[in-house]
C-alpha positions as a printed NumPy array, in Angstrom:
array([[  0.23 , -53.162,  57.466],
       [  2.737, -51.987,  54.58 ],
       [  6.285, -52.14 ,  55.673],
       [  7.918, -49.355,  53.87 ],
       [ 12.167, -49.448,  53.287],
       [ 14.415, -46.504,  53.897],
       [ 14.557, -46.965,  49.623],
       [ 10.819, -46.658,  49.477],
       [ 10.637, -43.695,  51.093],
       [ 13.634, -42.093,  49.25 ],
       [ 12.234, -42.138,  45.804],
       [  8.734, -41.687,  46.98 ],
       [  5.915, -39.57 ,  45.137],
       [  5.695, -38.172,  48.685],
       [  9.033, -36.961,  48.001],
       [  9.602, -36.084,  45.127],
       [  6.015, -34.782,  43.645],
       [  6.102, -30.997,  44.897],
       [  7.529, -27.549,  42.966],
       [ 10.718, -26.341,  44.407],
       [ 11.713, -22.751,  43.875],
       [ 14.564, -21.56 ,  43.347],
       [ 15.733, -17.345,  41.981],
       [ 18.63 , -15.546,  40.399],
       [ 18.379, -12.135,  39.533],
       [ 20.754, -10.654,  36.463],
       [ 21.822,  -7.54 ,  36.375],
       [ 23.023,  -6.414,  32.301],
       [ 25.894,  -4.229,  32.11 ],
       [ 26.82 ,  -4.603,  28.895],
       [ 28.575,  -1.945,  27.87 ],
       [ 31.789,  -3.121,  30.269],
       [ 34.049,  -5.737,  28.375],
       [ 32.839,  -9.451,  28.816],
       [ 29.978,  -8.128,  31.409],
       [ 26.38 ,  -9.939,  31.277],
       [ 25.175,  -8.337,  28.664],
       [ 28.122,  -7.631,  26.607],
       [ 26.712,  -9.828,  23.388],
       [ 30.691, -10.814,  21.537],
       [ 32.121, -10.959,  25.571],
       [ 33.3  , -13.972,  27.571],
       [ 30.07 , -13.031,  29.963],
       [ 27.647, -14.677,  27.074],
       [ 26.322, -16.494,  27.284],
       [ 25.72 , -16.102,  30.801],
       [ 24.506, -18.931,  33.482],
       [ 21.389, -18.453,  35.124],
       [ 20.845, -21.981,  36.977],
       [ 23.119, -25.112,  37.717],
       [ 21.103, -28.627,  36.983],
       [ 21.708, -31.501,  38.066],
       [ 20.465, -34.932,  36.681],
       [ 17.033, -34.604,  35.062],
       [ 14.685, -32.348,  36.596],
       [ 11.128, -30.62 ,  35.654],
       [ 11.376, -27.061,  35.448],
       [  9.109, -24.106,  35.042],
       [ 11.154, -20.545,  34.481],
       [ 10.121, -17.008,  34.186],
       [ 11.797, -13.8  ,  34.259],
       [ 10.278, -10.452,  36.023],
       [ 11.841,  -7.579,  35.482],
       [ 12.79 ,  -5.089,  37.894],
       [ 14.777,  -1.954,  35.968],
       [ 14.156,  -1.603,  32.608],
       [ 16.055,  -3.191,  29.903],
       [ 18.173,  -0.644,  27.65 ],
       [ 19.738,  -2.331,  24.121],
       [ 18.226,  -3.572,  21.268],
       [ 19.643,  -6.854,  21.451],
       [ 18.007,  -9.94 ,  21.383],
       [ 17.501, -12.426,  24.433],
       [ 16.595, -16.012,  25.222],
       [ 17.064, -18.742,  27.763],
       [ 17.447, -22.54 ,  26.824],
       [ 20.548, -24.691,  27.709],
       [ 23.546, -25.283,  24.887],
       [ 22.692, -26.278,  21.916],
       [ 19.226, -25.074,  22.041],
       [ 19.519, -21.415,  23.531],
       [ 15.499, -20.767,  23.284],
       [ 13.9  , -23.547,  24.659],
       [ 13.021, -22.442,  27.962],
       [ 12.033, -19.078,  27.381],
       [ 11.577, -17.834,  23.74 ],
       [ 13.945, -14.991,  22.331],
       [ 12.575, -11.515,  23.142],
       [ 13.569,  -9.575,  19.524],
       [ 14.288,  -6.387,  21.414],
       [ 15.563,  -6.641,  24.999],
       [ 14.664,  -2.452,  25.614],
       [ 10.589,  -4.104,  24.99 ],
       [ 11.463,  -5.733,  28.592],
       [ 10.208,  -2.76 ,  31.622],
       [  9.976,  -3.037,  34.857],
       [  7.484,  -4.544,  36.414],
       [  6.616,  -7.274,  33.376],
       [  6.766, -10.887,  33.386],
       [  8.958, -12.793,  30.353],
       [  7.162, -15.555,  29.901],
       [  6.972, -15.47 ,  26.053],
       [  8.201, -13.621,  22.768],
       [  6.113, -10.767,  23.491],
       [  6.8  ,  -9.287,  27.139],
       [  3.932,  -7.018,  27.996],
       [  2.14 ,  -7.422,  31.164],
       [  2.89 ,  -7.853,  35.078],
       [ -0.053, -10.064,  35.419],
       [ -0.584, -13.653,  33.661],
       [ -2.035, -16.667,  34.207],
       [ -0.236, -19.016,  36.062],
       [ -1.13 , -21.787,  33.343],
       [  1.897, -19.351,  31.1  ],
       [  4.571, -21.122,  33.334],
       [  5.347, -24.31 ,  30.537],
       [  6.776, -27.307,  31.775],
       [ 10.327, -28.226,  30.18 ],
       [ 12.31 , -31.476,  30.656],
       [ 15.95 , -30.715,  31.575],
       [ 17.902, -34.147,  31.422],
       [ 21.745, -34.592,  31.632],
       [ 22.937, -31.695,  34.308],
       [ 22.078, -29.294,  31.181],
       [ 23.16 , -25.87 ,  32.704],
       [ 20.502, -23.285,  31.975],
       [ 21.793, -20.227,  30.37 ],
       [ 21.155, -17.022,  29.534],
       [ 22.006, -15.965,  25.568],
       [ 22.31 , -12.617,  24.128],
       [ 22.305, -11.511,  20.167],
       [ 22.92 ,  -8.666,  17.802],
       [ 23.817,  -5.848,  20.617],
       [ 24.396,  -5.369,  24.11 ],
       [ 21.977,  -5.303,  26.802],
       [ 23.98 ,  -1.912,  28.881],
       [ 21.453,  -1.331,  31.836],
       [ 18.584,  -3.209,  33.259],
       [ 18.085,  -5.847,  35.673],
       [ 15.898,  -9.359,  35.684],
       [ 14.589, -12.379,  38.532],
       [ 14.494, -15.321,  37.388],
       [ 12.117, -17.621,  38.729],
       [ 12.238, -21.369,  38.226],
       [ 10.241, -24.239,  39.811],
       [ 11.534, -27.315,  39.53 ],
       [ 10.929, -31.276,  40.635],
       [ 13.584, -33.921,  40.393],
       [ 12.734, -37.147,  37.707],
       [ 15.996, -38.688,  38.494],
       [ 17.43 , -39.628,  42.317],
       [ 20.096, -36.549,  41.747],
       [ 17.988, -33.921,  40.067],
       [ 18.395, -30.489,  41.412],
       [ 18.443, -26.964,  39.908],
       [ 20.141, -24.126,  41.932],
       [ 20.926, -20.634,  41.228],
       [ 24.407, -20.661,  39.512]])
């Protein structure tokens, strides 16, 4: 018989091997001083989830009121404001009912196998990042699964 210890069973596959979800939705108002959305205000970029450690994470955003600006968009984390979801050239492209998974938002139905896996290490915040113009009206969900690699990785909504 296999005598397991309280530090077995912490750091487990059992454990730790499962997707976690975890939502924030955004709403842009970007035509208010330093709002989300206001591109050259104190609101961008704007925080979208809080990470701790260094997780796994899979994000999408769904929209749920159309976006109005022609500003650009991405997620990533400082320093590299894309890497998580790609910049979107024209944020009024984004309508309800779509799924941002890539450049080109244009669908409410995809494959699951669009969700890309990205390595988060270091507590690096995941942020929202908007260019060009502001983003006045529209509102988005962000989705993000996420599995801990280290003992303290977590992602919440921020």
């Amino acid at each position: 018989m296999t005598e397991y210890s309280l530090n077995d069973l912490e750091y487990s596959e059992a454990k730790h091997n499962y997707w976690r979800q975890v939502e924030k939705t955004i709403t842009f108002a970007g035509g208010t001083a330093n709002a989300i959305g206001d591109y050259d205000g104190t609101g961008d970029p704007f925080s979208i989830f809080t990470v701790t450690g260094d997780v796994i994470v899979k994000v999408i955003g769904v929209c749920t009121t159309n976006l109005a600006g022609s500003a650009t968009i991405e997620v990533g984390i400082s320093g590299n404001t894309a890497s998580i979801l790609p910049q979107v050239a024209d944020a009024s492209d984004i309508d309800a009912g779509e799924i941002w998974h890539d450049a080109t938002v244009d669908s409410g139905v995809e494959l699951s196998s669009v969700m890309l896996e990205k390595i988060v290490v270091n507590g690096a915040d995941i942020i929202g990042n908007i260019g060009t113009a502001n983003i006045t009206a529209g509102v988005i969900k962000f989705i993000c699964l996420w599995k801990p690699l280290s003992s303290d990785g977590k992602v919440e909504a921020a």
